[in-house]
mmCIF file of the N, C-alpha and C atoms, coordinates in Angstrom:
data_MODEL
# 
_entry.id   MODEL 
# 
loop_
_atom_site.group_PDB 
_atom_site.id 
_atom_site.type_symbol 
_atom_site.label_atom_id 
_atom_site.label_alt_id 
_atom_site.label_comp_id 
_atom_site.label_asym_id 
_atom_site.label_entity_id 
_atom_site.label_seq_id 
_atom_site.pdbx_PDB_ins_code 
_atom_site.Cartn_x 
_atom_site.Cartn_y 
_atom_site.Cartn_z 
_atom_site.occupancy 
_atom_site.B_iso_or_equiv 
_atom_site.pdbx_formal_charge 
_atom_site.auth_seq_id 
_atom_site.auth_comp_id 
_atom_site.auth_asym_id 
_atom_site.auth_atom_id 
_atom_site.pdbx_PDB_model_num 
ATOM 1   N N  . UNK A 1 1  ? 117.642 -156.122 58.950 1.00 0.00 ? 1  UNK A N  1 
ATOM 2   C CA . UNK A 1 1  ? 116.384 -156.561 58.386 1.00 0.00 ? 1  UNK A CA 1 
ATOM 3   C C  . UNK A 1 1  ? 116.613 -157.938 57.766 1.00 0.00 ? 1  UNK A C  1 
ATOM 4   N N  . UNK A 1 2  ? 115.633 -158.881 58.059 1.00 0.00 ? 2  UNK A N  1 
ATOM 5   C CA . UNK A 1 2  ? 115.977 -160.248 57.840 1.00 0.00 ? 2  UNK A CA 1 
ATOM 6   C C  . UNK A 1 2  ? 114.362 -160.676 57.488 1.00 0.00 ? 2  UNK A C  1 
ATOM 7   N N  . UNK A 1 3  ? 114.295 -161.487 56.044 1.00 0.00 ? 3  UNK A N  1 
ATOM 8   C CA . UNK A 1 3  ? 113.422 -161.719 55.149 1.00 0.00 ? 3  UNK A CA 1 
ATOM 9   C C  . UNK A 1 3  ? 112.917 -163.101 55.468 1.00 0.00 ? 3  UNK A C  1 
ATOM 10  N N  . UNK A 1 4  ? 111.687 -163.550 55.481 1.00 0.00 ? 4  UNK A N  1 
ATOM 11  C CA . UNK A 1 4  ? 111.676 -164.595 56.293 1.00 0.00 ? 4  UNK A CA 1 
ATOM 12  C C  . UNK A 1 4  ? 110.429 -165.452 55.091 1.00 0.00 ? 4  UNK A C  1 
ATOM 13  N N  . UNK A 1 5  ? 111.345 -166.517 54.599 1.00 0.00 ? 5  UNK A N  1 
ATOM 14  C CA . UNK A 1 5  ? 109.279 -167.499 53.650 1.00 0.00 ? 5  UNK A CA 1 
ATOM 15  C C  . UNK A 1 5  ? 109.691 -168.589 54.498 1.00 0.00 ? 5  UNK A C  1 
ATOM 16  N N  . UNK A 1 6  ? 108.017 -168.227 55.085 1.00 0.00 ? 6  UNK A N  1 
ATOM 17  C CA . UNK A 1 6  ? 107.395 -169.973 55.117 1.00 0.00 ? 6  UNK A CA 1 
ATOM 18  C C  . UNK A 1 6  ? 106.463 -170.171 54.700 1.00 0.00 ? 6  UNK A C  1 
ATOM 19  N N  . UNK A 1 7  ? 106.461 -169.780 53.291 1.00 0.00 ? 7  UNK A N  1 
ATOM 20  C CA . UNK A 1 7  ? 105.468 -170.321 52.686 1.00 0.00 ? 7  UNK A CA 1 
ATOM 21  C C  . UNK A 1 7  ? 105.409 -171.665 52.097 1.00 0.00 ? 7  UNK A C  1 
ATOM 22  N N  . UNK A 1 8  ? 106.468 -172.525 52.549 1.00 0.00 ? 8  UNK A N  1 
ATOM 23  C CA . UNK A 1 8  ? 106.496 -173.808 52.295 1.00 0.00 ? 8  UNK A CA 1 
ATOM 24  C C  . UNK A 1 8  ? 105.448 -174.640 53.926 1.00 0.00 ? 8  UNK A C  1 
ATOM 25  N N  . UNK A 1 9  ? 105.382 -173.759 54.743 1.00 0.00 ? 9  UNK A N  1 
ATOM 26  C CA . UNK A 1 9  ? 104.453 -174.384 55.562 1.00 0.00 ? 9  UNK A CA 1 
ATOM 27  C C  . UNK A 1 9  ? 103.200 -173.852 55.483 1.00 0.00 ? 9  UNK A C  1 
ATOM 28  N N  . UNK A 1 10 ? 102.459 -173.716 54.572 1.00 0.00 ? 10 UNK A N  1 
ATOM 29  C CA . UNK A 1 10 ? 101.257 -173.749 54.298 1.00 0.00 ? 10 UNK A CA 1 
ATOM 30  C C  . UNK A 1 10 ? 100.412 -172.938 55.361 1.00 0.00 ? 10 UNK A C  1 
ATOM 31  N N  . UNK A 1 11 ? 99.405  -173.516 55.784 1.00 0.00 ? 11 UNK A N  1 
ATOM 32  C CA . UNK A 1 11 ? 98.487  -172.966 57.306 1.00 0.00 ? 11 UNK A CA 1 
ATOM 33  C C  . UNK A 1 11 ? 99.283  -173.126 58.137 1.00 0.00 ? 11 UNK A C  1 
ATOM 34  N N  . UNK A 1 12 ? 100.428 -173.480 58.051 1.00 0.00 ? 12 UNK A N  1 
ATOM 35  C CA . UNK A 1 12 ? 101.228 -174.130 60.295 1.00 0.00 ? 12 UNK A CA 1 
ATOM 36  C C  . UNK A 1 12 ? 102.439 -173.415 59.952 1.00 0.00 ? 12 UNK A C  1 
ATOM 37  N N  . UNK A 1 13 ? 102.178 -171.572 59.471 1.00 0.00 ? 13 UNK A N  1 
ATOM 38  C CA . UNK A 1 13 ? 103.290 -171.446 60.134 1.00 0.00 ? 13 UNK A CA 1 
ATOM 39  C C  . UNK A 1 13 ? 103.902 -170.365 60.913 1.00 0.00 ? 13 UNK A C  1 
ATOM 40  N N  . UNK A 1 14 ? 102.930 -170.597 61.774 1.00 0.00 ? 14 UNK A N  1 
ATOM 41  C CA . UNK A 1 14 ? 102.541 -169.987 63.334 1.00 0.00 ? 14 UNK A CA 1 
ATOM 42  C C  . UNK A 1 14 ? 103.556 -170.146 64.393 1.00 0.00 ? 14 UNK A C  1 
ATOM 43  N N  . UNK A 1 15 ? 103.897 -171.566 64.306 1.00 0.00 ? 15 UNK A N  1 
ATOM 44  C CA . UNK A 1 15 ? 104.444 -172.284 65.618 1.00 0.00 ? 15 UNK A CA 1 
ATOM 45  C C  . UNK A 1 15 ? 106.158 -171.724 64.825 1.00 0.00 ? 15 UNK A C  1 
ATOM 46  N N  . UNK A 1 16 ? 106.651 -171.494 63.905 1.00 0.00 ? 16 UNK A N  1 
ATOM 47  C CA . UNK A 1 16 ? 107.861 -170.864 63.173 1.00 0.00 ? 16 UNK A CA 1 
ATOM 48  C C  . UNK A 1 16 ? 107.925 -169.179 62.963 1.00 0.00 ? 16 UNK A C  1 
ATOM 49  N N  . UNK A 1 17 ? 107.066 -168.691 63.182 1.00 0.00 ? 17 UNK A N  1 
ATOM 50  C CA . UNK A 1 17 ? 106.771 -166.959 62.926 1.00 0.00 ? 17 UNK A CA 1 
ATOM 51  C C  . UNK A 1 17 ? 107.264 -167.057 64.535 1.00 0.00 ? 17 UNK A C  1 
ATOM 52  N N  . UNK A 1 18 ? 106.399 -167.508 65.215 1.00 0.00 ? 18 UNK A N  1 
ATOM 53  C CA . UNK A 1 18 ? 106.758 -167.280 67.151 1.00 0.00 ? 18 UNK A CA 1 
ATOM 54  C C  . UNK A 1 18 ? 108.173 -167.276 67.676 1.00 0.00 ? 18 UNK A C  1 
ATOM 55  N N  . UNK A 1 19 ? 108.774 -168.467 67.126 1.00 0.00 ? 19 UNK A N  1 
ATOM 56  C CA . UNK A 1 19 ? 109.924 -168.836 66.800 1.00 0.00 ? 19 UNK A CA 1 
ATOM 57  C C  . UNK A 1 19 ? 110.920 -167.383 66.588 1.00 0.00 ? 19 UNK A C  1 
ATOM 58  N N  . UNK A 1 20 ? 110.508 -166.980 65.324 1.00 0.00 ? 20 UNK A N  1 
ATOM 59  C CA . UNK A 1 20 ? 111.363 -166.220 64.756 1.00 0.00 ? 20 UNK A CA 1 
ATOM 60  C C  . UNK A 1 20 ? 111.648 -164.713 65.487 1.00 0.00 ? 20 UNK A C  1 
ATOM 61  N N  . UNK A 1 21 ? 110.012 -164.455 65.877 1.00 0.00 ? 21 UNK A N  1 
ATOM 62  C CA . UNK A 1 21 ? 109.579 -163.338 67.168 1.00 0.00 ? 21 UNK A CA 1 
ATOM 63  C C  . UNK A 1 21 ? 110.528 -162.932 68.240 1.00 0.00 ? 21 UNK A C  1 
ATOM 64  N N  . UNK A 1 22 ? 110.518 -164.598 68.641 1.00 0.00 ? 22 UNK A N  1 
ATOM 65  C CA . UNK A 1 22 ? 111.439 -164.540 70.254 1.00 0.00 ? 22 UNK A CA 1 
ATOM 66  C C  . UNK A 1 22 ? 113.019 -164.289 70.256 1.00 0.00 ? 22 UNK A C  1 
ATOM 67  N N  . UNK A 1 23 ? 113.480 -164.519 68.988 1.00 0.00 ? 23 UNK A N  1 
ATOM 68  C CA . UNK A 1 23 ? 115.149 -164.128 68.681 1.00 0.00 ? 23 UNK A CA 1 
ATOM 69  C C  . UNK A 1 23 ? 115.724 -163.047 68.444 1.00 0.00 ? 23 UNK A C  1 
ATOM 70  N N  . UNK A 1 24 ? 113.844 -162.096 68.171 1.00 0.00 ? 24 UNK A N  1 
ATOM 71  C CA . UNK A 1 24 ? 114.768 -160.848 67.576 1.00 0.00 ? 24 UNK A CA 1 
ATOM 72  C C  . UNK A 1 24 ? 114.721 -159.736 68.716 1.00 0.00 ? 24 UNK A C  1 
ATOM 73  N N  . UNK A 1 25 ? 115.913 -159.355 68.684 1.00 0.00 ? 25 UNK A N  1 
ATOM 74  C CA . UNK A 1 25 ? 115.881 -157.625 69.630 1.00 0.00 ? 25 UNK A CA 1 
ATOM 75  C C  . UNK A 1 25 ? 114.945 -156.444 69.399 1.00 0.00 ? 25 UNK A C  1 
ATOM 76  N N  . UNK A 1 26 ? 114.979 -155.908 70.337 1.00 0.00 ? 26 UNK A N  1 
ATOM 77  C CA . UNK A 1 26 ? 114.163 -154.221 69.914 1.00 0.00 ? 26 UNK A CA 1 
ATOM 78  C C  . UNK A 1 26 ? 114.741 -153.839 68.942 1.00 0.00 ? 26 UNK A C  1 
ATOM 79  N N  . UNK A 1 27 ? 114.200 -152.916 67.836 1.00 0.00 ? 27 UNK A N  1 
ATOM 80  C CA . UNK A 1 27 ? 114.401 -152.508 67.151 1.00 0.00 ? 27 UNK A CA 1 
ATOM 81  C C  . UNK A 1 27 ? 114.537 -153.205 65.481 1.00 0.00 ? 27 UNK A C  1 
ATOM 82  N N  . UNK A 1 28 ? 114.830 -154.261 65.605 1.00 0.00 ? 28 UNK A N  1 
ATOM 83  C CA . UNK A 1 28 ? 114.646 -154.880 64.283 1.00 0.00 ? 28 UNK A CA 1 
ATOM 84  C C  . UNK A 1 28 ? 113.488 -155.444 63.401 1.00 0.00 ? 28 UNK A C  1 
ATOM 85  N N  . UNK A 1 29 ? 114.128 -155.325 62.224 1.00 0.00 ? 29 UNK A N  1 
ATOM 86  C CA . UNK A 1 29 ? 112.799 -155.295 61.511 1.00 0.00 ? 29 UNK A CA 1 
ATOM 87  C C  . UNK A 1 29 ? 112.705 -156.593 60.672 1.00 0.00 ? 29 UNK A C  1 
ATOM 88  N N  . UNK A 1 30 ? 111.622 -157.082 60.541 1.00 0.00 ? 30 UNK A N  1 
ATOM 89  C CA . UNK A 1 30 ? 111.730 -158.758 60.227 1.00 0.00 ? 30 UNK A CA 1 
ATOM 90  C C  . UNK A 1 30 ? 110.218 -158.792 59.208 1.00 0.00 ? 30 UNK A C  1 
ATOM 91  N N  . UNK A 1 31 ? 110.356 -159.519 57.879 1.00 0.00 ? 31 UNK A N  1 
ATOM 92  C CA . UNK A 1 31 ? 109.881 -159.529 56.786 1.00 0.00 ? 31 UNK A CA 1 
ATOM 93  C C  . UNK A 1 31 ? 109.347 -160.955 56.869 1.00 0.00 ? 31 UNK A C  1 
ATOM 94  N N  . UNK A 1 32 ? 108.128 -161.126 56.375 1.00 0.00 ? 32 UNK A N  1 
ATOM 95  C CA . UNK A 1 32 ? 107.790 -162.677 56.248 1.00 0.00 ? 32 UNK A CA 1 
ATOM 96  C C  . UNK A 1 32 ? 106.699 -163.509 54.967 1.00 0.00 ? 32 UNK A C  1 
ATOM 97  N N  . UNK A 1 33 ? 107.051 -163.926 54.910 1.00 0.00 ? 33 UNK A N  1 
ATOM 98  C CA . UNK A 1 33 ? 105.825 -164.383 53.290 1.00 0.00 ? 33 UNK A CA 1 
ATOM 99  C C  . UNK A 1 33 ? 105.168 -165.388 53.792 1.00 0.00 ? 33 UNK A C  1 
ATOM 100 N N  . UNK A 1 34 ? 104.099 -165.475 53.915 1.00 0.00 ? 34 UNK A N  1 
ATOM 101 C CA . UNK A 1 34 ? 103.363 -166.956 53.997 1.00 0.00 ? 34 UNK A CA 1 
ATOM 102 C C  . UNK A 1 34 ? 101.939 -166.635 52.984 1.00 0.00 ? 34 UNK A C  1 
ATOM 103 N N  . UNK A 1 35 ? 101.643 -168.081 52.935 1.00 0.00 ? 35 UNK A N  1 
ATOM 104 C CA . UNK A 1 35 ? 100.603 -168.217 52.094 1.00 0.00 ? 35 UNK A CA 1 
ATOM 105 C C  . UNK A 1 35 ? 99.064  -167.857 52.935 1.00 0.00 ? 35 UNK A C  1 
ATOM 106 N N  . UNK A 1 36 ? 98.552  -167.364 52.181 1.00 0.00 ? 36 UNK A N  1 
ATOM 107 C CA . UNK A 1 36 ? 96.844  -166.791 52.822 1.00 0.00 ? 36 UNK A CA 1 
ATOM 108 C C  . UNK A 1 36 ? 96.054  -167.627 52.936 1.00 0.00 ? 36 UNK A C  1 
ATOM 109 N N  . UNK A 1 37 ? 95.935  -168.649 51.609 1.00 0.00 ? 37 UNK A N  1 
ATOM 110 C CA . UNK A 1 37 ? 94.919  -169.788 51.653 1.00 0.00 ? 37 UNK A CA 1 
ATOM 111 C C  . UNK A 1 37 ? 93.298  -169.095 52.158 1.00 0.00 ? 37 UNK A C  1 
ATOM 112 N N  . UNK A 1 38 ? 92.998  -169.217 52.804 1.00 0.00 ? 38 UNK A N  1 
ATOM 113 C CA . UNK A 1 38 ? 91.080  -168.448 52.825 1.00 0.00 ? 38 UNK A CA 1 
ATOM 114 C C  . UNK A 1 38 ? 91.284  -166.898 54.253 1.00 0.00 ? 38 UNK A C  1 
ATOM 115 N N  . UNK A 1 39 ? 92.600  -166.707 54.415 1.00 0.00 ? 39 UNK A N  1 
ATOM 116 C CA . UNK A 1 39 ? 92.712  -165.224 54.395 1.00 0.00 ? 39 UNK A CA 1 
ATOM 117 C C  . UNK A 1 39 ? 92.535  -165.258 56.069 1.00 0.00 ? 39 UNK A C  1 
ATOM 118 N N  . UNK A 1 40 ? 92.297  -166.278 56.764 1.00 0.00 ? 40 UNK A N  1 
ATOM 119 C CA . UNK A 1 40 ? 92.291  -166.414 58.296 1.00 0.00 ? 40 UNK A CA 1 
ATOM 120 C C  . UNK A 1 40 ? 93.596  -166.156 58.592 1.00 0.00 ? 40 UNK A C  1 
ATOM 121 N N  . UNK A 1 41 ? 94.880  -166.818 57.767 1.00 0.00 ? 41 UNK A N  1 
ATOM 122 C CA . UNK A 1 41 ? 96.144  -166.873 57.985 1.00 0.00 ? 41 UNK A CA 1 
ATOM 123 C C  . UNK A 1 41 ? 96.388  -164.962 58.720 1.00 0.00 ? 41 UNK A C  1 
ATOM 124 N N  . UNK A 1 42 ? 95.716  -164.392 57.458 1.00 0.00 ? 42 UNK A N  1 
ATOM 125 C CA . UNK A 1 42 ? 96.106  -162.790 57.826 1.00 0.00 ? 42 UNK A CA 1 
ATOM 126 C C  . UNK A 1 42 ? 95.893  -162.136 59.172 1.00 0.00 ? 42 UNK A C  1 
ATOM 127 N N  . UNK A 1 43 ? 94.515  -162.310 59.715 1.00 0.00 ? 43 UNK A N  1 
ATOM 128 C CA . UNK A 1 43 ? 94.656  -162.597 61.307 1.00 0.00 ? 43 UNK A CA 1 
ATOM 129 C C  . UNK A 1 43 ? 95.123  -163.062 62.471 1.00 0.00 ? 43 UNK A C  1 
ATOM 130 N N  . UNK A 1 44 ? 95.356  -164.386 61.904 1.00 0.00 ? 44 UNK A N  1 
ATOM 131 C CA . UNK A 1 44 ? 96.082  -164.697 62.927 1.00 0.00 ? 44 UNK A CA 1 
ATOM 132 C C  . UNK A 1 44 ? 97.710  -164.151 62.945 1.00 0.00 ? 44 UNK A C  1 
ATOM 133 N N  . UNK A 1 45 ? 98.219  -163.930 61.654 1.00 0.00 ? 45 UNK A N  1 
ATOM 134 C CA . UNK A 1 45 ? 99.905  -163.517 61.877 1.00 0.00 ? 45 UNK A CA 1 
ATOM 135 C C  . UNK A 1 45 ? 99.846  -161.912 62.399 1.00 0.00 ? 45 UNK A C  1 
ATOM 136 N N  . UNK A 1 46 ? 98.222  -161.309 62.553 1.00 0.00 ? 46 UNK A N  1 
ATOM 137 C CA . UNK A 1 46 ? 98.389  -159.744 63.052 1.00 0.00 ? 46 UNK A CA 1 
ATOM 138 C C  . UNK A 1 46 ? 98.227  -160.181 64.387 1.00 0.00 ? 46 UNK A C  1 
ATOM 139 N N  . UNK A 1 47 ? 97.805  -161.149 65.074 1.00 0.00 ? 47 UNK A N  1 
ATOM 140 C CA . UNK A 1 47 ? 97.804  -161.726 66.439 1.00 0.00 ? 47 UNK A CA 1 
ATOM 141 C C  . UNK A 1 47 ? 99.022  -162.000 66.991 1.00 0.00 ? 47 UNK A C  1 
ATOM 142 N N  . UNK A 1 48 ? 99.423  -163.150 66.524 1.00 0.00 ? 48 UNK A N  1 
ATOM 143 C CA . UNK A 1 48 ? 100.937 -163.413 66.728 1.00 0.00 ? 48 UNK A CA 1 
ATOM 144 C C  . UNK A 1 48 ? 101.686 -161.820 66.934 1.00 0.00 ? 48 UNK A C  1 
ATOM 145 N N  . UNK A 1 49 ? 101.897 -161.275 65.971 1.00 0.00 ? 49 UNK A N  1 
ATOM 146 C CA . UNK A 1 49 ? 102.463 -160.144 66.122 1.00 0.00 ? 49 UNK A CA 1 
ATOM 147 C C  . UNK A 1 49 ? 102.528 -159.019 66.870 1.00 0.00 ? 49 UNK A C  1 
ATOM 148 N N  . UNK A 1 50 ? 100.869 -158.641 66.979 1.00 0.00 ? 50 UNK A N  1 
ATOM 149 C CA . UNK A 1 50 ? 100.722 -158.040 68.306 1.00 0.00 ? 50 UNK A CA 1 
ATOM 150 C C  . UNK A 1 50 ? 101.457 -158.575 69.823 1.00 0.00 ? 50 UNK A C  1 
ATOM 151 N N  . UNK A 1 51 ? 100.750 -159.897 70.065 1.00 0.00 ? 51 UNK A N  1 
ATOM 152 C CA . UNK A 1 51 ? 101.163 -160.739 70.879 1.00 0.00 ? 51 UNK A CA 1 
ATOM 153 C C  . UNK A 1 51 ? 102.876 -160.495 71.368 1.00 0.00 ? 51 UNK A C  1 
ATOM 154 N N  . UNK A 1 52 ? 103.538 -160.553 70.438 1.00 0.00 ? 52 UNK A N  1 
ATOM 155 C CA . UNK A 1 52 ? 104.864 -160.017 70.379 1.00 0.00 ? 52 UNK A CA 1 
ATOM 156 C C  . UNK A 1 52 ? 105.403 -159.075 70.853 1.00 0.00 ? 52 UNK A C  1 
ATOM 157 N N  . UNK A 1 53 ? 104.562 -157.805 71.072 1.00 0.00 ? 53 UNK A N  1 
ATOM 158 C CA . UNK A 1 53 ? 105.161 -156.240 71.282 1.00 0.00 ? 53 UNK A CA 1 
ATOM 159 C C  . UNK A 1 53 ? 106.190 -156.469 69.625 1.00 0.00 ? 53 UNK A C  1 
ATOM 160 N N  . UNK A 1 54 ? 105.096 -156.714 68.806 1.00 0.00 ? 54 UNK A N  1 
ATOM 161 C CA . UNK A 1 54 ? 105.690 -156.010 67.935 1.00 0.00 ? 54 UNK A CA 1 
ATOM 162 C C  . UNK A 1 54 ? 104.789 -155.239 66.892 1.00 0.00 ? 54 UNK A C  1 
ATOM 163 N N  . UNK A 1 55 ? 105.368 -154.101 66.091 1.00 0.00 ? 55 UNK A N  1 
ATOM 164 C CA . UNK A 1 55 ? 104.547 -153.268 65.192 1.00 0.00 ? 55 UNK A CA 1 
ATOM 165 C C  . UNK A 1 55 ? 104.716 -153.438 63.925 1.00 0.00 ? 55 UNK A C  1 
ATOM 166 N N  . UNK A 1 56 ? 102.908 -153.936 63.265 1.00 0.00 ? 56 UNK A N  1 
ATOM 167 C CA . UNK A 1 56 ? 103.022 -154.257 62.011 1.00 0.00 ? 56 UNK A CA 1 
ATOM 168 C C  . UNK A 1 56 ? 102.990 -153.048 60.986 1.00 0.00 ? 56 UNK A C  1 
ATOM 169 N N  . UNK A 1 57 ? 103.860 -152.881 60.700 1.00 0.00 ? 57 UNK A N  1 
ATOM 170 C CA . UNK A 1 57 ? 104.419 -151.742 59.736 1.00 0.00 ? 57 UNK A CA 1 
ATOM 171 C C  . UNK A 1 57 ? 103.728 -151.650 58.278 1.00 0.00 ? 57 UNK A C  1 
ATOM 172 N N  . UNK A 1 58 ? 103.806 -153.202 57.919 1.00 0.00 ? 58 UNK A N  1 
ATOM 173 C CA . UNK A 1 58 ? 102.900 -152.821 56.385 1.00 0.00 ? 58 UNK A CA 1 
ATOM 174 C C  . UNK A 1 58 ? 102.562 -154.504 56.334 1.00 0.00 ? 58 UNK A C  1 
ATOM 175 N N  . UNK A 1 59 ? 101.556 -154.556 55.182 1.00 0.00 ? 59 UNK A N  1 
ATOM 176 C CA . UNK A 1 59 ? 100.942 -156.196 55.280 1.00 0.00 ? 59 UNK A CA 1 
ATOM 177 C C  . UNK A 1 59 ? 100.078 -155.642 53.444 1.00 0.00 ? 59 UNK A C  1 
ATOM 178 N N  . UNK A 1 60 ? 100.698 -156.597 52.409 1.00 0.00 ? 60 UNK A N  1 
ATOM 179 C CA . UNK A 1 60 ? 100.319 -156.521 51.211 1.00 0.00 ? 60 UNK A CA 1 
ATOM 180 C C  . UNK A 1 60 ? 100.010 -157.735 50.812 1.00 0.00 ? 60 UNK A C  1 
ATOM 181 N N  . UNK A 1 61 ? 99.314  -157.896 49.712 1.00 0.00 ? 61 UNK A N  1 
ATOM 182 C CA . UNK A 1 61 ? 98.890  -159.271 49.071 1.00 0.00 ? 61 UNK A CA 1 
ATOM 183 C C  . UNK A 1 61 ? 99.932  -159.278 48.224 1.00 0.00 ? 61 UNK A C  1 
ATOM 184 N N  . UNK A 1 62 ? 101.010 -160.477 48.101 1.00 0.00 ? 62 UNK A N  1 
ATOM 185 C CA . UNK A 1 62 ? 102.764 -160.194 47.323 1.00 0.00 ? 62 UNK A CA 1 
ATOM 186 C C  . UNK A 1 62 ? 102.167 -160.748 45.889 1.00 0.00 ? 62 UNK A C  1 
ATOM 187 N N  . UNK A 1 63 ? 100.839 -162.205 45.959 1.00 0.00 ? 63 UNK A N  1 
ATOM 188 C CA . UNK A 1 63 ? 100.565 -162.066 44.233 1.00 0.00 ? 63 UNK A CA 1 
ATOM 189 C C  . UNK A 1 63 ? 99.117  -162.943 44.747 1.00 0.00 ? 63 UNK A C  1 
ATOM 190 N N  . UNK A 1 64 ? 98.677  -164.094 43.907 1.00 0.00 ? 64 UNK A N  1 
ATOM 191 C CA . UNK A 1 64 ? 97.526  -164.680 44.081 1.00 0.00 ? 64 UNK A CA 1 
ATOM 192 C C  . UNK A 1 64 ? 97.945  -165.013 45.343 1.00 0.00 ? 64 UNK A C  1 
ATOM 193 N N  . UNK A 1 65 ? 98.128  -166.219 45.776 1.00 0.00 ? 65 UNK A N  1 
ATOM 194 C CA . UNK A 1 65 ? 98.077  -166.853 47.078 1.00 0.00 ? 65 UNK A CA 1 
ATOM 195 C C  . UNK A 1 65 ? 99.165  -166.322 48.267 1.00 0.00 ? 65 UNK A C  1 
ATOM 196 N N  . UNK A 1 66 ? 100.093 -165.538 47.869 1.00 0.00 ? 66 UNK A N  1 
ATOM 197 C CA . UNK A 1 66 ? 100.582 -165.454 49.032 1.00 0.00 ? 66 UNK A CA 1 
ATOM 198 C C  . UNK A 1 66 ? 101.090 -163.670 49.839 1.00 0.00 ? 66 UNK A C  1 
ATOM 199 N N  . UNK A 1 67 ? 101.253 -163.575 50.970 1.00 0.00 ? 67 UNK A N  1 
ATOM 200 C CA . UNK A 1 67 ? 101.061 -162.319 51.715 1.00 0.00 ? 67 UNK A CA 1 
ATOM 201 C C  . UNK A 1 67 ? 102.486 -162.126 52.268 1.00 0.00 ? 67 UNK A C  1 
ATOM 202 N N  . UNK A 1 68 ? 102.665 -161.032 52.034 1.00 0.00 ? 68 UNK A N  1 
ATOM 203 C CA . UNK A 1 68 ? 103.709 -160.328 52.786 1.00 0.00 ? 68 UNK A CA 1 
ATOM 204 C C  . UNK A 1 68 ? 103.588 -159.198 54.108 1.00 0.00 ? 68 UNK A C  1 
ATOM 205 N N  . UNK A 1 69 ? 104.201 -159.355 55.423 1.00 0.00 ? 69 UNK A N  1 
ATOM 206 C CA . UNK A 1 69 ? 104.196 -158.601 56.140 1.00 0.00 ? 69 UNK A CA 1 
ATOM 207 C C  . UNK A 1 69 ? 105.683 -158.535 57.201 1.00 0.00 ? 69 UNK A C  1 
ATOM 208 N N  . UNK A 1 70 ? 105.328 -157.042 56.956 1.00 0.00 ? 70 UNK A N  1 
ATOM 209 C CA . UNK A 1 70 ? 106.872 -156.293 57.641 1.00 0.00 ? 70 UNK A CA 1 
ATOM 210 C C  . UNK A 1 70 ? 106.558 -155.703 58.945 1.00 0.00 ? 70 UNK A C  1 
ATOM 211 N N  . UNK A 1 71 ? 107.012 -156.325 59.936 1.00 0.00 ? 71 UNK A N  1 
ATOM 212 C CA . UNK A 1 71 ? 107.257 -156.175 61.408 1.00 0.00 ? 71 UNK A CA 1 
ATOM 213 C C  . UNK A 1 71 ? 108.693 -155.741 62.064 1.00 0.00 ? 71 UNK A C  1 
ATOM 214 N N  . UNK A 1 72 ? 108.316 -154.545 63.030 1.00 0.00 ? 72 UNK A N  1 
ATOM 215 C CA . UNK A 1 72 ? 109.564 -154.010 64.063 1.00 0.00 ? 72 UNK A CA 1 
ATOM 216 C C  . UNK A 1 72 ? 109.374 -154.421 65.229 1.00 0.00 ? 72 UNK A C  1 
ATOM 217 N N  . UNK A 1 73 ? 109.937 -154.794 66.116 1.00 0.00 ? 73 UNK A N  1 
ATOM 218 C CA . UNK A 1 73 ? 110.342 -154.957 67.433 1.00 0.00 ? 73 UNK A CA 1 
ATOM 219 C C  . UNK A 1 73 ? 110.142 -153.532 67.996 1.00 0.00 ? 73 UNK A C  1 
ATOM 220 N N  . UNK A 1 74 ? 108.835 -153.520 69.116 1.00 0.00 ? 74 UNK A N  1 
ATOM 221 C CA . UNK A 1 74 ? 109.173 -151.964 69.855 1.00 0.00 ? 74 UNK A CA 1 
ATOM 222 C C  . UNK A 1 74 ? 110.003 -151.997 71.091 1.00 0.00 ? 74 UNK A C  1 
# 
């Protein structure tokens, strides 16, 4: 399990989540923080993810601005 912020990339960090997607094997489980900003972000990283063959396991608001979600590789 490998913990992942980009919440230093604000809205763009899509093109780095994909990134991170394509390295991992079946079965692993991969953690990520990004910022929500007006809450579109949250859709699109359940897109990406799907997109992936991967399963979003859990997705929480971590405090004001920013979101956490935990993804497995099926």
């Amino acid at each position: 399990m490998k913990r992942y912020d980009l919440r230093h990339l604000k809205t763009d960090f899509e093109p780095r989540m994909k990134e991170i997607l394509d390295e991992h094997k079946k079965g692993e489980v991969a953690i990520f923080l990004f910022e929500i900003g007006d809450f579109s972000a949250i859709q699109r990283s359940a897109d990406v993810i799907k997109e992936h063959g991967y399963e979003l396991m859990n997705s929480l608001k971590f405090n004001e601005v920013d979101w956490t979600i935990v993804v497995k590789k099926d």
